[in-house]
C-alpha positions as CSV (number, residue, x, y, z in Angstrom):
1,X,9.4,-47.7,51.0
2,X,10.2,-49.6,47.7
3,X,12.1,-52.2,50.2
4,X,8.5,-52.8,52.5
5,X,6.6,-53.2,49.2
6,X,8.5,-56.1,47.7
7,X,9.0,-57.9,51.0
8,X,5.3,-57.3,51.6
9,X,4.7,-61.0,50.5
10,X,7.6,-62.5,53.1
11,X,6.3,-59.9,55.9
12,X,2.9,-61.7,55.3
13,X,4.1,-65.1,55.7
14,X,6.1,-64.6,58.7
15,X,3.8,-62.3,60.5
16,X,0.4,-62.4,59.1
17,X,-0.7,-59.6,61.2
18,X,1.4,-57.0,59.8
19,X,-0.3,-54.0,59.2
20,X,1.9,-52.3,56.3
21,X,0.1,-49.3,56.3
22,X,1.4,-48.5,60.1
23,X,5.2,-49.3,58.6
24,X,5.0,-46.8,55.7
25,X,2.7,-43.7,56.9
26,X,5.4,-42.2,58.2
27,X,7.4,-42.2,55.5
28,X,4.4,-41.4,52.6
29,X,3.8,-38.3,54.5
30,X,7.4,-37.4,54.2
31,X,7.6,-38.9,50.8
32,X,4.0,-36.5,49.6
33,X,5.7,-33.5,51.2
34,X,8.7,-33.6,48.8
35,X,7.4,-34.3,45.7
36,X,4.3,-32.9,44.2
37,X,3.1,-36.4,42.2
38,X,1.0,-39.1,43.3
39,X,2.6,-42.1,44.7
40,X,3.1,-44.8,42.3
41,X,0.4,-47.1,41.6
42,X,0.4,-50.1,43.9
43,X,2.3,-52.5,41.0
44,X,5.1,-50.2,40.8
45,X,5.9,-49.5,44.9
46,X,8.0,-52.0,45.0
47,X,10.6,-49.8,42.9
48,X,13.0,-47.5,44.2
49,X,12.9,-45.9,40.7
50,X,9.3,-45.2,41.2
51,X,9.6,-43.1,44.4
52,X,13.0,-41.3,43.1
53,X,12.2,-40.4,39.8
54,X,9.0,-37.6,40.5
55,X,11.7,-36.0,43.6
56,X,14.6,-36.1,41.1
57,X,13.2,-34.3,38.1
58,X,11.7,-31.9,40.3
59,X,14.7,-30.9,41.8
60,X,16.3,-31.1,38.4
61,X,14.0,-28.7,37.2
62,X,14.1,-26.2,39.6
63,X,18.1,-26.7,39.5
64,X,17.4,-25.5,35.7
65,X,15.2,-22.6,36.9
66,X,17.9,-21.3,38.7
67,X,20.7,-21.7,36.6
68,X,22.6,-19.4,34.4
69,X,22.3,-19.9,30.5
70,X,26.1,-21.7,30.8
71,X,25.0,-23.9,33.5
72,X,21.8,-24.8,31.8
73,X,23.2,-25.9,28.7
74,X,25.8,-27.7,30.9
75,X,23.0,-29.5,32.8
76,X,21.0,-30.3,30.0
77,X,24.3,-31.9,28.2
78,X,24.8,-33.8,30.7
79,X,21.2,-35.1,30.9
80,X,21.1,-36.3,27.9
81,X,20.7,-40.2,27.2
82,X,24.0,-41.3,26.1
83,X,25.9,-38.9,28.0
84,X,27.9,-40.9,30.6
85,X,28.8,-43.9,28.1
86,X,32.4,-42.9,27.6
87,X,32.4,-43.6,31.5
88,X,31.9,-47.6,30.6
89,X,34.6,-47.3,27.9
90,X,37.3,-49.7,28.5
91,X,40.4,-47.8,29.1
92,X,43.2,-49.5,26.8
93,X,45.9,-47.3,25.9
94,X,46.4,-49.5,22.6
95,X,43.1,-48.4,21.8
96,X,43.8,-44.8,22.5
97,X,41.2,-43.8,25.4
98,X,43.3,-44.2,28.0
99,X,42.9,-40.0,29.2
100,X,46.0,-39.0,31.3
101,X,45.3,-37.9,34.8
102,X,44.9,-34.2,34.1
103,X,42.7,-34.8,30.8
104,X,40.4,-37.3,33.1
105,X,40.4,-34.3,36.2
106,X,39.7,-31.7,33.7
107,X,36.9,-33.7,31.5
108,X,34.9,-34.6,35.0
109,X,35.1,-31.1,36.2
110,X,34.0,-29.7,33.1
111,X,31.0,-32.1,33.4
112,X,30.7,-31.9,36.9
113,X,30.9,-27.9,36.9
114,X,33.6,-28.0,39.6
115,X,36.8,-25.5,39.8
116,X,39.0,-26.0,37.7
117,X,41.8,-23.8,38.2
118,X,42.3,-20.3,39.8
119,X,41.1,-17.4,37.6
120,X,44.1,-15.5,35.4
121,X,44.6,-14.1,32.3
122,X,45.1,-16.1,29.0
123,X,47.8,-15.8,26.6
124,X,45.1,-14.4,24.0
125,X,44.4,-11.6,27.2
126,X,40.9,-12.4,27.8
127,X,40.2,-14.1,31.2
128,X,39.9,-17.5,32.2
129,X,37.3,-17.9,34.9
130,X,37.4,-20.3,37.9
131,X,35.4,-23.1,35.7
132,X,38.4,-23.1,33.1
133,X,36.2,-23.3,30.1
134,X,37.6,-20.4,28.0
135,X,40.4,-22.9,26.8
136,X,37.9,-24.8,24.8
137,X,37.1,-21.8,22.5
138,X,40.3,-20.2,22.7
139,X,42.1,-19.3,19.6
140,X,45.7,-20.1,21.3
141,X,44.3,-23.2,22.9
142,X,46.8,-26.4,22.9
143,X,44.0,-28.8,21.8
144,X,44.4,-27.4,18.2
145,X,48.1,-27.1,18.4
146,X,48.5,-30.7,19.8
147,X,46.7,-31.6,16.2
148,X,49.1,-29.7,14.5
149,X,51.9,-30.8,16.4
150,X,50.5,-34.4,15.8
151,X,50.2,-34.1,12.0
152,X,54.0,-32.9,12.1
153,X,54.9,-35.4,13.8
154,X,53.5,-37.7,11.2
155,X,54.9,-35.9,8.4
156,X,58.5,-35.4,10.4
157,X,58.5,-39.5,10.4
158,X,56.8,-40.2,7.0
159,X,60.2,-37.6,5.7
160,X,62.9,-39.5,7.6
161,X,61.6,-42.9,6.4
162,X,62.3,-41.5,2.7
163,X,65.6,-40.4,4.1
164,X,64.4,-37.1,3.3
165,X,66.5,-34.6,5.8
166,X,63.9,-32.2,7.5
167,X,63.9,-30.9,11.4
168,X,60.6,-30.2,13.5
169,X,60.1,-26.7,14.2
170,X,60.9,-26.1,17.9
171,X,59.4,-24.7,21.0
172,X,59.3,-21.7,22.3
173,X,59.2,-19.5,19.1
174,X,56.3,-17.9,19.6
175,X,57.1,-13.9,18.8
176,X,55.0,-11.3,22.0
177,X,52.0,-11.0,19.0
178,X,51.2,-14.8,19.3
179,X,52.0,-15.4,16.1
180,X,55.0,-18.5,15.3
181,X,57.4,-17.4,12.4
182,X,57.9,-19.3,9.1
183,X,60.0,-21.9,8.3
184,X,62.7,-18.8,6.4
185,X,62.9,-16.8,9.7
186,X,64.1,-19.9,11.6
């Protein structure tokens, strides 16, 4: 409907008969039957945005009304303003956001609400749905233990600059309690 209303002028000019009102009944009627507000006010037709917006945030809403507390936070996250702006971030790995594959797959799906994985048991023994989002509060999760593993790693290379001897600690330590050994029990 937006599209008739802003070529309204040109429709004039090339057939000044046109009856506008016959080209978009049809689709008013369908349009009033969707959405509970008023069509937009005769400045503003010529606006896609005009006619989307009243069907979108009702169907937003009701999306709300029927979702879990989970999914509504979810929703309303990613809602919010400035929430797709790391989407127009310019990937550059010198810069440091340039996200793997798998970190991109899993940030969209966490977003998007999608499947994530298949649902199984954690290390920690608490189970991790379909969504995958017990890994973000997880105490055994391997976002904090990539910082860690970071900050060694900065350490390990700060120590060999000074010629100071000193070896990372490896992998595949971790004792059946979780729990990594000190440095003596190596």
């Amino acid at each position: 409907m937006a599209s008739v209303h802003s070529a309204f002028n040109l429709m004039k000019q090339i057939y000044p008969q046109v009856d506008v009102n016959s080209i978009v009944s049809p689709a008013m009627n369908l349009w009033q039957e969707q959405s509970i507000s008023q069509p937009p006010i005769l400045t503003l037709r010529s606006a896609q945005k005009a006619w989307d917006i009243p069907i979108v945030d009702q169907h937003y809403q009701t999306l709300l009304d029927a979702s879990s507390q989970a999914e509504r936070a979810r929703l309303v996250a990613v809602s919010a303003k400035d929430s797709g702006s790391w989407l127009n971030a310019l990937p550059l790995s010198v810069l440091g956001n340039l996200p793997e594959d798998n970190s991109f797959r899993i940030s969209a799906g966490l977003r998007l609400g999608a499947r994530l994985c298949e649902p199984h048991v954690c290390r920690c023994k608490k189970l991790v749905d379909e969504l995958g989002r017990h890994g973000l509060s997880c105490q055994l999760s391997a976002g904090r233990h990539s910082r860690h593993s970071a900050l060694n790693d900065s350490l390990h290379r700060a120590l060999i600059s000074c010629k100071v001897p000193n070896v990372l600690e490896p992998n595949g330590i971790l004792r059946d309690d979780q729990k990594r050994p000190d440095g003596l029990t190596l």
